[in-house]
C-alpha positions in Angstrom: -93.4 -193.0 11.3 -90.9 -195.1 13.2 -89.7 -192.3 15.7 -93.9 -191.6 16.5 -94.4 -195.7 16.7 -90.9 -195.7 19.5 -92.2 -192.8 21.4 -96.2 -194.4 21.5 -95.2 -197.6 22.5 -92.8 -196.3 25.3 -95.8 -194.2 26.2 -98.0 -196.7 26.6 -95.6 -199.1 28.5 -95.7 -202.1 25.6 -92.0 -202.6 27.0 -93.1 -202.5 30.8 -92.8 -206.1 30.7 -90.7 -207.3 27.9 -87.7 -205.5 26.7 -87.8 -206.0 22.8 -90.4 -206.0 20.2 -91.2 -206.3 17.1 -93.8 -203.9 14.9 -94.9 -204.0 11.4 -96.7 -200.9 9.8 -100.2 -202.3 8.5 -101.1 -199.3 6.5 -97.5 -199.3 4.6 -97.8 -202.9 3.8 -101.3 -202.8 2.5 -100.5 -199.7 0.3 -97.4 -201.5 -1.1 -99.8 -205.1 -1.9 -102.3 -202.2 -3.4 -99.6 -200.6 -5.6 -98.7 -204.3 -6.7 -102.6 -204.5 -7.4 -102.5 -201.4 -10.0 -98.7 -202.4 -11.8 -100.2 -205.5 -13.0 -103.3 -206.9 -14.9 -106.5 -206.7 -12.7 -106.6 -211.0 -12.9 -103.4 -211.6 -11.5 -102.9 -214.2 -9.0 -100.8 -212.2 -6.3 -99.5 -215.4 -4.1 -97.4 -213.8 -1.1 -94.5 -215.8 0.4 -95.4 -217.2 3.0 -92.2 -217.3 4.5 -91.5 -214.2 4.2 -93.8 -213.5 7.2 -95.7 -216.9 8.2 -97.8 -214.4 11.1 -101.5 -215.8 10.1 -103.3 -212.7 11.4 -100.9 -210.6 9.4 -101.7 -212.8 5.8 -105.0 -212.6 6.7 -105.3 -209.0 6.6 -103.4 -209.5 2.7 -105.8 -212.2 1.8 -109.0 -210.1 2.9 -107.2 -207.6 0.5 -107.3 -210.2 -2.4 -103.8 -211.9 -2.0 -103.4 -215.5 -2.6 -100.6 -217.0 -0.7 -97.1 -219.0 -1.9 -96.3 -221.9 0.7 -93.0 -223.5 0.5 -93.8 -226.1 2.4 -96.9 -227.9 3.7 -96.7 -226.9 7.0 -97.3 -223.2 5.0 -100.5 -224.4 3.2 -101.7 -224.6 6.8 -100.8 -221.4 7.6 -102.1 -220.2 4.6 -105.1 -222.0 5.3 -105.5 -220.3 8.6 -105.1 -217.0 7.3 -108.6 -217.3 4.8 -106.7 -218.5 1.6 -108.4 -220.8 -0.1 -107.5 -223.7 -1.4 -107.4 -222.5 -5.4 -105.3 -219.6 -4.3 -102.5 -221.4 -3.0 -99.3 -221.4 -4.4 -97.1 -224.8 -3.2 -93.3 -224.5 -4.3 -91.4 -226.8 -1.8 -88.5 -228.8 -4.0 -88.9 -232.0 -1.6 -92.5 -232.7 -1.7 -93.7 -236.2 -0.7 -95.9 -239.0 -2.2 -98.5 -238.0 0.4 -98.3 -234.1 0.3 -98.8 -234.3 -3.5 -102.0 -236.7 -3.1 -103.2 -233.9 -0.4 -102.4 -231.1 -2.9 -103.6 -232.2 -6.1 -106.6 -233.3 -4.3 -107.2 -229.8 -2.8 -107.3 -228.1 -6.0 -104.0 -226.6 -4.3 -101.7 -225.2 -8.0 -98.4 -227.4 -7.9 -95.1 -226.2 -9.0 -92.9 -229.4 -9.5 -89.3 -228.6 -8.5 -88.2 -231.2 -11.2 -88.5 -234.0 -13.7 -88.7 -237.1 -11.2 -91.6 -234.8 -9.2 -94.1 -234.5 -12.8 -93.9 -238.3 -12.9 -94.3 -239.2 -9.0 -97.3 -237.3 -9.9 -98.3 -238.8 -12.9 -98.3 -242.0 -10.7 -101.0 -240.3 -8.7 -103.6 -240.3 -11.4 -103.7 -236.4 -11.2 -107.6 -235.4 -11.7 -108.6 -233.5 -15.0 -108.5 -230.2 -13.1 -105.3 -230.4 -11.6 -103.4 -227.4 -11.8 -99.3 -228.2 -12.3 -96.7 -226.1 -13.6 -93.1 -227.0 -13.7 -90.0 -225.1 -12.6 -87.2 -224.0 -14.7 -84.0 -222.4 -14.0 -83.6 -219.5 -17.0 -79.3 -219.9 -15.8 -79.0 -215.9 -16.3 -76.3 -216.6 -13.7 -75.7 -214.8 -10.3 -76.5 -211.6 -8.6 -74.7 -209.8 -5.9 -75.5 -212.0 -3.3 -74.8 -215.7 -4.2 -76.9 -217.7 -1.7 -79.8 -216.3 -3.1 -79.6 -216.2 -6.8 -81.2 -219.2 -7.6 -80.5 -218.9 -11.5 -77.0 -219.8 -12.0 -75.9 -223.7 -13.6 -75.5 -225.2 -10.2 -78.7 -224.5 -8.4 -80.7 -227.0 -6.5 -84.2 -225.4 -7.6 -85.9 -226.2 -11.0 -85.0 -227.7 -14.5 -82.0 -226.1 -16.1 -83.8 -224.2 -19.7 -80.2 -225.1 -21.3 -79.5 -228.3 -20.3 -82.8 -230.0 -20.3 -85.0 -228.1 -23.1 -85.6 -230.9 -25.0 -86.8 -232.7 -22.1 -89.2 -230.2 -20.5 -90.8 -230.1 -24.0 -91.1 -233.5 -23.7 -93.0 -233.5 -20.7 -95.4 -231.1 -21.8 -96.1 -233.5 -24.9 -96.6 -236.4 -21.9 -98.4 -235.2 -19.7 -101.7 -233.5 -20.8 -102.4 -232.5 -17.0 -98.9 -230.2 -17.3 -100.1 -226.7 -18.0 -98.0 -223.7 -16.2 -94.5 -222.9 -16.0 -92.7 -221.5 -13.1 -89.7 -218.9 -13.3 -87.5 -217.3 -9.7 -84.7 -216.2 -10.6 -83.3 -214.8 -6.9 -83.8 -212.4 -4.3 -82.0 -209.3 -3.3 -78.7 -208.3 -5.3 -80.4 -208.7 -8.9 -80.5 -206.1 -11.1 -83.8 -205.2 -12.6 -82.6 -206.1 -16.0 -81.9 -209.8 -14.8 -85.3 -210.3 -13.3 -86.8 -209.5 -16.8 -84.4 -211.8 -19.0 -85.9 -214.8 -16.7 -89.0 -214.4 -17.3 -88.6 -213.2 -21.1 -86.6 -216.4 -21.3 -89.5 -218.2 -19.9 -91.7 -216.6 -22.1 -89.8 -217.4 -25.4 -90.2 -221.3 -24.2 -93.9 -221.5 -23.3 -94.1 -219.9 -27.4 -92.3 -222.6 -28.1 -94.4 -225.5 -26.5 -97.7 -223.4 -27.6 -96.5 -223.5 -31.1 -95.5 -227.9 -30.9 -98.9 -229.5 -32.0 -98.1 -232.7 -29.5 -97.7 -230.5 -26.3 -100.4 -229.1 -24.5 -100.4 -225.5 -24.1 -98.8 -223.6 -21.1 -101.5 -222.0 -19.6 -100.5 -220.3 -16.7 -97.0 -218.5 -16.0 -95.6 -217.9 -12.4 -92.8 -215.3 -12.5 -92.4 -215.5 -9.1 -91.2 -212.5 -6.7 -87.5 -211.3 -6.4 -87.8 -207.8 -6.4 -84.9 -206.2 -4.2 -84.8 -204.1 -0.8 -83.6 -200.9 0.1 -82.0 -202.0 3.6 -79.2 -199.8 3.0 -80.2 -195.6 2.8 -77.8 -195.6 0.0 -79.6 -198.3 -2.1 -81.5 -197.5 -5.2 -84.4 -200.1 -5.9 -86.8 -200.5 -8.9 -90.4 -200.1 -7.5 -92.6 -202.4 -8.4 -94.2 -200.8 -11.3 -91.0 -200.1 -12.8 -90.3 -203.6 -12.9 -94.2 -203.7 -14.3 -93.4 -201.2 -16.8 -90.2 -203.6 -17.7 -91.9 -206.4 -17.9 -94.6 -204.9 -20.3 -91.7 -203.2 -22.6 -90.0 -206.6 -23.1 -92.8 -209.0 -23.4 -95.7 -207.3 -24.2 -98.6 -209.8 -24.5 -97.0 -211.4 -20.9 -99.8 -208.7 -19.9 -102.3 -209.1 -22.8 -102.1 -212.6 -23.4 -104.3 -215.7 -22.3 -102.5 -216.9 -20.3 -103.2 -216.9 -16.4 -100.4 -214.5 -14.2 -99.1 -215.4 -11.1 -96.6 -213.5 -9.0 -94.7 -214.6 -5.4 -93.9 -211.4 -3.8 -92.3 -211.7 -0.5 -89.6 -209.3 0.7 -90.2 -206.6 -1.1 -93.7 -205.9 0.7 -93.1 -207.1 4.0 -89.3 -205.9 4.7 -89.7 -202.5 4.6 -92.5 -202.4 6.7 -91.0 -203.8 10.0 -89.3 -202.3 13.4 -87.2 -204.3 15.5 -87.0 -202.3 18.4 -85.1 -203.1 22.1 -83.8 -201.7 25.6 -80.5 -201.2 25.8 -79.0 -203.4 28.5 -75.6 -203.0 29.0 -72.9 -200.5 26.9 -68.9 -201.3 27.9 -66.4 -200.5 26.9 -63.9 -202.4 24.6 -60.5 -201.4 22.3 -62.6 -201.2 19.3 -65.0 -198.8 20.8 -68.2 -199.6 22.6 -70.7 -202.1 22.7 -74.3 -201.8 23.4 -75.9 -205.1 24.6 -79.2 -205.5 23.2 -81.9 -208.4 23.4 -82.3 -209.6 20.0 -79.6 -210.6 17.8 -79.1 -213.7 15.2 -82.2 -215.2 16.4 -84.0 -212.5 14.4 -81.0 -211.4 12.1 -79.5 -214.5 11.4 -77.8 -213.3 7.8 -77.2 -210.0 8.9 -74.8 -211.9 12.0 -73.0 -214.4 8.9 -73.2 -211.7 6.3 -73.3 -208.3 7.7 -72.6 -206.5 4.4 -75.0 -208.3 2.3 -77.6 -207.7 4.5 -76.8 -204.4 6.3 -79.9 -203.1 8.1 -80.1 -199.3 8.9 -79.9 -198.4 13.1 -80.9 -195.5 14.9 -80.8 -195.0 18.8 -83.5 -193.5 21.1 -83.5 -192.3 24.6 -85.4 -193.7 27.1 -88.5 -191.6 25.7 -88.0 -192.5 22.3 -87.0 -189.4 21.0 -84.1 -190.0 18.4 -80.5 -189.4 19.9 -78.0 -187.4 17.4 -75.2 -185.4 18.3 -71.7 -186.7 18.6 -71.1 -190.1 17.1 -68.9 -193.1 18.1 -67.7 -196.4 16.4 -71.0 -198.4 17.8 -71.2 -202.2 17.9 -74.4 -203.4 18.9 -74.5 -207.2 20.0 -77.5 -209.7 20.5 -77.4 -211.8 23.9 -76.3 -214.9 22.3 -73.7 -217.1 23.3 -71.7 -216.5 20.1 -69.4 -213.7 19.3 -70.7 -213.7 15.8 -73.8 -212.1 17.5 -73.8 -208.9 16.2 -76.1 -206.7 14.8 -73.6 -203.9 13.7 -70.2 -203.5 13.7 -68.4 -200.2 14.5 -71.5 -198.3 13.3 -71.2 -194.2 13.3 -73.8 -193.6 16.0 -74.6 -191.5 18.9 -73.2 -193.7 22.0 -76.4 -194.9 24.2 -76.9 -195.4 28.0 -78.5 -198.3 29.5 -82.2 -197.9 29.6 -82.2 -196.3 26.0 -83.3 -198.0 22.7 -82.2 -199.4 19.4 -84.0 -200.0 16.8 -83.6 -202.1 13.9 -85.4 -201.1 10.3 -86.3 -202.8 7.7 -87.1 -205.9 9.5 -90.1 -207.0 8.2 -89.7 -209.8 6.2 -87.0 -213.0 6.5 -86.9 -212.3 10.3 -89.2 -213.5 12.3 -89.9 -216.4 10.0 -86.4 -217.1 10.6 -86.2 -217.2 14.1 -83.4 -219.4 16.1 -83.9 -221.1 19.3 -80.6 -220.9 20.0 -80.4 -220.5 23.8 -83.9 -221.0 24.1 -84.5 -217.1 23.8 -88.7 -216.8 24.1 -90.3 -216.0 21.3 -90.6 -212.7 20.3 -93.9 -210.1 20.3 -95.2 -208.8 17.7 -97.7 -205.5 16.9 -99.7 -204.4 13.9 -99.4 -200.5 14.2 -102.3 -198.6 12.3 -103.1 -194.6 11.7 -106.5 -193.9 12.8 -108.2 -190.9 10.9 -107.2 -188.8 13.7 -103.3 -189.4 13.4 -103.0 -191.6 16.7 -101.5 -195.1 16.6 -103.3 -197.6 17.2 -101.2 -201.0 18.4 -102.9 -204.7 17.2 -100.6 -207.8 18.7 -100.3 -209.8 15.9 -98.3 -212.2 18.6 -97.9 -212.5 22.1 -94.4 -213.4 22.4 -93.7 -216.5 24.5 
C-alpha cells in the first residue's frame, strides 16, 4: 500500500506545507496486535513498548483493542495513562527507578519489574501493600546476537540479575519477600535467532519450577517474557512470525501456555516497525566522486542507528516522482543525506537506485517503531508530522494526524 499512501497524500497536498512526513498503516498494525491475540493464550497480558512508539493516540487505538502497555520509564506510565491503559495493565521496566516512582507505582497497582537485587529491598523499605504486583528481572546469559548493543543477555549487561551468577540469591529473595511473585526474562532485540529467544525463557521457566518446588519461597506467579522478536528491514531478511515463535514456545515449554501462571509479553518492534513510512521532498541532488547525493529533510534525527550503524539497521528505499508514482529504470550509486550538520547524516550510502530530481520523493520503510520515539533535536529541526492511514470499505485512504508536527 505504500506507493497508493505516496500518490494520496501528494494528491491531497499533505506536503503543500511541510516537506516530510511520517505515516503509519493503522489497519496493518492492528492486524499484526490481532495475530499476536490468536498465537497466544486468550488471558495474556499483551503490554506494548511504549517506546517503541510513545504517539498516545496511536496506543490508544492498541489499548481499545485490549493491549496493555510496557513503560520504561515514568514519564511512559503517563503516556500510557493518556492513551486509556489502566493502571493494572501497565507494565513499568525502567532499571533506575526512584524511592518516589516506586511509592507512586506500587501504590497504583502499577506491576513492577525490579531491574535488580538493591531495587526488591528499596521496596521492601516501602512497606509494599498485600496486592502489590513485583516480579524481578533476570538475565538467562544465552550470550549475544547479531547486533551487540541490543542483546541484553550476555555476562556483562546492565539489565537484570545474572541466572548464573546469582541463583542462589534470587531464590533467596523469593524465600524473603512474600510480596515477590513474577519473573521477568528479555533477552534482546533484532539479530537473535528464534532459537535464542526460546532458551531464555525456557531457562526462565526451568527457575520459577525451581522456586515453586522450594517450600520457603513463595510461588512465581506471573512470567513476563518480554518482546524481542526481530524485523524484516532488509527484503532479504527471513523473520519468524509471531506464531512461529508461539508454536516454539509451546513445543519447548509446554505448560508455559497451560499452566497457572499469569502471561505477559512486551512486544514493541515487531508490530510497530513494519507498519511506518518515512516519506520526504527531494531538495537538492549534486553531484560528488562517489556518485550522487540526494538531500533529503529527515535524517539521524529520525534514523539515528541507521546514521552510526547503517548495516545493522539497513532500511529499504524507494524513489517517487513528483506524483508519487515509483521511479525505476536505470539505476545509480545513490546516497541520500539528512540536513544535519554532520557528515555522518546519511540515510544510505551508494544505494542502487533510480537517480531523482529535485521536487521528487524518497521514502523510507519500515519506520515505524524506534524512530520517532527517538527523535534528535540536533539543530533544532521541528518536530515531525505524523498520519494514521486507514482503508475505508471502499478502497480510499483515509488520512488521521496522529501529530501535528511542530
Amino acid at each position: 500500500m505504500s506507493d497508493n499512501i505516496i500518490e494520496t497524500a501528494i494528491e491531497r497536498g499533505l506536503f503543500d506545507d511541510a516537506p516530510w512526513a511520517l505515516f503509519i498503516d493503522i489497519d496493518r498494525l492492528q492486524h499484526r496486535f490481532a495475530l499476536l491475540n490468536d498465537a497466544f493464550p486468550a488471558d495474556t497480558l499483551h503490554a506494548v513498548a511504549v517506546k517503541a512508539n510513545p504517539l498516545v493516540s496511536l496506543l490508544r487505538q492498541l489499548v481499545d483493542q485490549g493491549a496493555g502497555l510496557e513503560a520504561a520509564s515514568f514519564g511512559e506510565i503517563e503516556v500510557a495513562r493518556l492513551a486509556g491503559a489502566d493502571d493494572h495493565r501497565i507494565v513499568y521496566d525502567s532499571p533506575a527507578k526512584t524511592v518516589e516512582e516506586l511509592q507512586r507505582a506500587l501504590h497504583a497497582g502499577i506491576y513492577i519489574n525490579a531491574d535488580n537485587l538493591s531495587e526488591l529491598q528499596r521496596i521492601d523499605g516501602l512497606n509494599p501493600p498485600e496486592d502489590a504486583r513485583v516480579g524481578i528481572r533476570i538475565n538467562p546469559v544465552i550470550g549475544a546476537g547479531d547486533i551487540e548493543a541490543t542483546s541484553v543477555a550476555t555476562k556483562a549487561s546492565k539489565f537484570g540479575v545474572s541466572l548464573t551468577r546469582n541463583r542462589r540469591a534470587l531464590l533467596e529473595a523469593f524465600r524473603r519477600y512474600d510480596w515477590l511473585r513474577g519473573l521477568h526474562v528479555h533477552t534482546g532485540s533484532q539479530g537473535l535467532e528464534l532459537d535464542a529467544l526460546v532458551e531464555g525463557v525456557k531457562r526462565c521457566i526451568d527457575f520459577a519450577d525451581d522456586i515453586d518446588a522450594d517450600p520457603a519461597a513463595a510461588p512465581v506467579e506471573t512470567i513476563d517474557i518480554g518482546g524481542g522478536l526481530p524485523v524484516a528491514y532488509h527484503p532479504h531478511d527471513e523473520t519468524p512470525g509471531v506464531d512461529q515463535y508461539a508454536t516454539a514456545l509451546r513445543d519447548e515449554i509446554p505448560h508455559l501456555f497451560s499452566g497457572p501462571r499469569n502471561l505477559i509479553t512486551e512486544f514493541g518492534r515487531w508490530l510497530f516497525a513494519p507498519c511506518g513510512l518515512a516519506v520526504s521532498r527531494v531538495e537538492y541532488v549534486k553531484e560528488s566522486p562517489a556518485g550522487p547525493i540526494a538531500t533529503i529533510h529527515f535524517g539521524a534525527d529520525l534514523l539515528l542507528r541507521t546514521a552510526y550503524r547503517p548495516d545493522d539497521w539497513y532500511h529499504r528505499v524507494t524513489i517517487h516522482d513528483g506524483d508519487g508514482r515509483r521511479r525505476s529504470g536505470d539505476e545509480t550509486q545513490l546516497t541520500i543525506a539528512g540536513p544535519l550538520c554532520f557528515s555522518g547524516d546519511l540515510v544510505a550510502r551508494r544505494r542502487p537506485l533510480p537517480r531523482p530530481q529535485p521536487g521528487d520523493f524518497a521514502a523510507v520503510h519500515d519506520t515505524g517503531g524506534y524512530t520517532f520515539s527517538m527523535w534528535s533535536r540536533y539543530c533544532s529541526r521541528a518536530f515531525p508530522r505524523v498520519f494514521g492511514v486507514r482503508k475505508t470499505a471502499a478502497e480510499a485512504l483515509t488520512f488521521q494526524p496522529l501529530h501535528p508536527g511542530e
